[in-house]
C-alpha positions as CSV (number, residue, x, y, z in Angstrom):
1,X,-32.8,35.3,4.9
2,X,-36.4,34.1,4.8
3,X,-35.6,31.9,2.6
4,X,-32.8,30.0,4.6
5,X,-35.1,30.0,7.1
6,X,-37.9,28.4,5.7
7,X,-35.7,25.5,4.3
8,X,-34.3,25.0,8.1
9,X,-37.9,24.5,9.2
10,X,-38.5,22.3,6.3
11,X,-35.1,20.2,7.7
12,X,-36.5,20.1,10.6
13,X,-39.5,18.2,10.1
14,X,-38.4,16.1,7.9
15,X,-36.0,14.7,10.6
16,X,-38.0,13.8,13.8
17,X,-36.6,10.9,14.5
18,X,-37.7,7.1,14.8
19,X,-42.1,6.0,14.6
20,X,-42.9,3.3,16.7
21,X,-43.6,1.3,14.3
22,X,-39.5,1.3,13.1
23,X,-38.6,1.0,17.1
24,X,-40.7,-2.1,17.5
25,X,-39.2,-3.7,14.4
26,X,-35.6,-2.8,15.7
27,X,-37.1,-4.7,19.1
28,X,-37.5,-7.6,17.5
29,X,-35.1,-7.9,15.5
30,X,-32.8,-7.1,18.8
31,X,-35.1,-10.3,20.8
32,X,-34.6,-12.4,17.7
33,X,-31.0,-11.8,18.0
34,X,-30.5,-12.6,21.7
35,X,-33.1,-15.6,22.0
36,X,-30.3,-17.3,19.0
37,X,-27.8,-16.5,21.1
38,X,-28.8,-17.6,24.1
39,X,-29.9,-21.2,22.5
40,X,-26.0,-21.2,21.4
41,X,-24.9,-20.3,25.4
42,X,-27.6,-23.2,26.5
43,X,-25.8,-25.8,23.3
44,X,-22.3,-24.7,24.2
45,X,-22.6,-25.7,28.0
46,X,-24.6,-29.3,27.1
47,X,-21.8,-29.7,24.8
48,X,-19.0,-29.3,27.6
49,X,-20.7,-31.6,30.1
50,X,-20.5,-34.2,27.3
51,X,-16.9,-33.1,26.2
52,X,-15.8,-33.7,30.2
53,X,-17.5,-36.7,30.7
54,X,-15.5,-38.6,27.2
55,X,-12.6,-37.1,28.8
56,X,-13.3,-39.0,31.6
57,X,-14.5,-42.0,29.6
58,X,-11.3,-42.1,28.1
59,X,-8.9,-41.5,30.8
60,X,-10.5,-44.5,32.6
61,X,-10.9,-46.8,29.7
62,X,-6.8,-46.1,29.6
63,X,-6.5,-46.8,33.3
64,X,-8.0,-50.5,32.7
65,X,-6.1,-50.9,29.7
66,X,-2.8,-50.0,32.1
67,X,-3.8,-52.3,34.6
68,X,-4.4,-55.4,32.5
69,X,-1.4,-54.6,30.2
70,X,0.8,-54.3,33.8
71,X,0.6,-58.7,33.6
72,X,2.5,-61.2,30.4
73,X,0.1,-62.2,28.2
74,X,1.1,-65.5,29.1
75,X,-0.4,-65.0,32.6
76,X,-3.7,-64.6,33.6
77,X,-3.9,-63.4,37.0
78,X,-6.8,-61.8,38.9
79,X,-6.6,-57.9,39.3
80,X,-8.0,-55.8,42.1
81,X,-9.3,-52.4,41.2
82,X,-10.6,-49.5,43.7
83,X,-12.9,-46.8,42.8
84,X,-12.5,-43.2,45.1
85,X,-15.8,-44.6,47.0
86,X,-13.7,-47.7,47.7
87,X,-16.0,-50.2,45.6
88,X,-13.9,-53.2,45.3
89,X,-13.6,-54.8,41.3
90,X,-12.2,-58.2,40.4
91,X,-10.6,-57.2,37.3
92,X,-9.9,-60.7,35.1
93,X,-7.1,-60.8,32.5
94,X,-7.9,-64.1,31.3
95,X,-9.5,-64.2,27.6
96,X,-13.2,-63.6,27.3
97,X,-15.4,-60.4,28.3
98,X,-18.4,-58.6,26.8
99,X,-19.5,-58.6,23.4
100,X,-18.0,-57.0,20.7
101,X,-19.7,-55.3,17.6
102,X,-18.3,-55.7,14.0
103,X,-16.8,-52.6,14.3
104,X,-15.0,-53.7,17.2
105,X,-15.8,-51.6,20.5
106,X,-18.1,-53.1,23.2
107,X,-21.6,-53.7,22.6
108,X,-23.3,-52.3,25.5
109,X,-26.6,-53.7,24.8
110,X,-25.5,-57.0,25.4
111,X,-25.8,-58.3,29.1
112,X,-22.0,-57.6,30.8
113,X,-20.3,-60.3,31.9
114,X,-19.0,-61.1,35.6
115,X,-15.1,-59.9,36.1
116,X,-15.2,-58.1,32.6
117,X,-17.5,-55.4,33.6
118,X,-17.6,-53.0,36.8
119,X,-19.4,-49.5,37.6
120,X,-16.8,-47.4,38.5
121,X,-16.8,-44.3,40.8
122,X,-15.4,-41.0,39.6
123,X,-15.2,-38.8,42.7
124,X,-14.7,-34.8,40.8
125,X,-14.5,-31.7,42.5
126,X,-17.2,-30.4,44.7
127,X,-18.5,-33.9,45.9
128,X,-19.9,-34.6,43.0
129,X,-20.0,-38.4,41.7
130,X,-20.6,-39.7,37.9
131,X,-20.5,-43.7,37.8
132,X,-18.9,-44.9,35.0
133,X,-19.7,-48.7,32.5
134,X,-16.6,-49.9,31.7
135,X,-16.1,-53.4,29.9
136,X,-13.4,-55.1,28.4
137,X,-12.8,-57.9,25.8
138,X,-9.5,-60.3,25.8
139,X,-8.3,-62.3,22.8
140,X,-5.7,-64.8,23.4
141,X,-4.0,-64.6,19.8
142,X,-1.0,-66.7,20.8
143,X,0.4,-67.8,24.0
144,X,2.8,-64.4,23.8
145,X,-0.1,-62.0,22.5
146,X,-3.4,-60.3,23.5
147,X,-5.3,-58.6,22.2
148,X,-7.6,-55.8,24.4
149,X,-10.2,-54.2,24.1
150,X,-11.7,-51.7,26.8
151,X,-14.7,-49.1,25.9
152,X,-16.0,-47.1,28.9
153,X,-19.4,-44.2,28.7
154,X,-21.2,-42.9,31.9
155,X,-23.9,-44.9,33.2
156,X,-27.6,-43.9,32.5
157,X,-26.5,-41.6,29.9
158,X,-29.8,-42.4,27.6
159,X,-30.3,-40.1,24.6
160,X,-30.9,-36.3,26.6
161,X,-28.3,-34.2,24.7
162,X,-26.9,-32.7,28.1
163,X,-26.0,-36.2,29.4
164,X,-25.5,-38.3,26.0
165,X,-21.6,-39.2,25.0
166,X,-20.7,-41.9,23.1
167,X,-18.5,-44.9,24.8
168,X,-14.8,-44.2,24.1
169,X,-13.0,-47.3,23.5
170,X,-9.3,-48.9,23.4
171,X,-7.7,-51.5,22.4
172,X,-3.8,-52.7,22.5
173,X,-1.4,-55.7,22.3
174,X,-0.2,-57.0,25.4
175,X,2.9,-59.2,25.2
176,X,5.5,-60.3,27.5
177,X,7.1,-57.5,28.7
178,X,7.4,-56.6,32.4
């Protein structure tokens, strides 16, 4: 019997729980573990503001490329285009525009050119406003055929990761449909 109780006592101190030396290690192991997480949260949400604003990019770089593909190829009329602010744009279908790279899409660090180029107005929910460079290229390849090109990227985007997107660009034939 005093045996068995001796090796209870002995049990007992041997388990007293966690020094504070062990709980401060779990600590910061724990603070290591949220501050990573919570760098992920802050990436994630940077990388849905630029997610939305291509989004945008590209549903207005389509818009243009709708509304100068609406006229023949062998027509060159003047377009109108409104922005939600009602901004008024001169949109030319006549070949010419910005500056293309070799790769194609818009060079944006070329100077725009007049009636290829606007800043247009994206009104979103809440009030809030994000202007938008869009240019566009025309090749005449025949009298039947052109050739577009239209890249659009938010204006004053610069190189902050929470703002920066690439410009999203189309291109597409127009011919002589209607």
């Amino acid at each position: 019997m005093e045996l068995t109780l001796r090796k209870k006592k002995a049990r007992g101190r041997n388990e007293r729980g966690m020094t504070l030396i062990e709980l401060m290690i779990a600590l910061v192991v724990l603070l290591v573990g949220v501050v990573g997480s919570m760098s992920l949260v802050a990436l994630s949400i940077g990388s849905d503001g630029r997610n939305r604003q291509q989004s945008n990019a590209t549903t207005l770089s389509q818009m243009m490329t709708e509304k100068i593909s609406s006229v023949k190829a062998s027509t060159s009329p003047a377009l109108t285009v409104l922005d939600c602010v009602g901004n008024s744009y001169t949109v030319n279908t006549a070949a010419g525009g910005g500056a293309v790279t070799g790769s194609g899409d818009i060079d944006f660090t070329q100077a725009p050119v007049a009636n290829y180029q606007m800043y247009y107005t994206d009104c979103g929910t809440g009030g809030k406003q994000i202007t938008y460079d869009i240019r566009w290229n025309i090749v005449q390849t025949s009298s039947y055929v052109k050739f577009v090109t239209v890249s659009s990227r938010m204006k004053n985007a610069g190189k902050d990761l929470k703002f920066f997107a690439l410009p999203v660009t189309v291109h597409t034939l127009v011919g002589q449909g209607t």
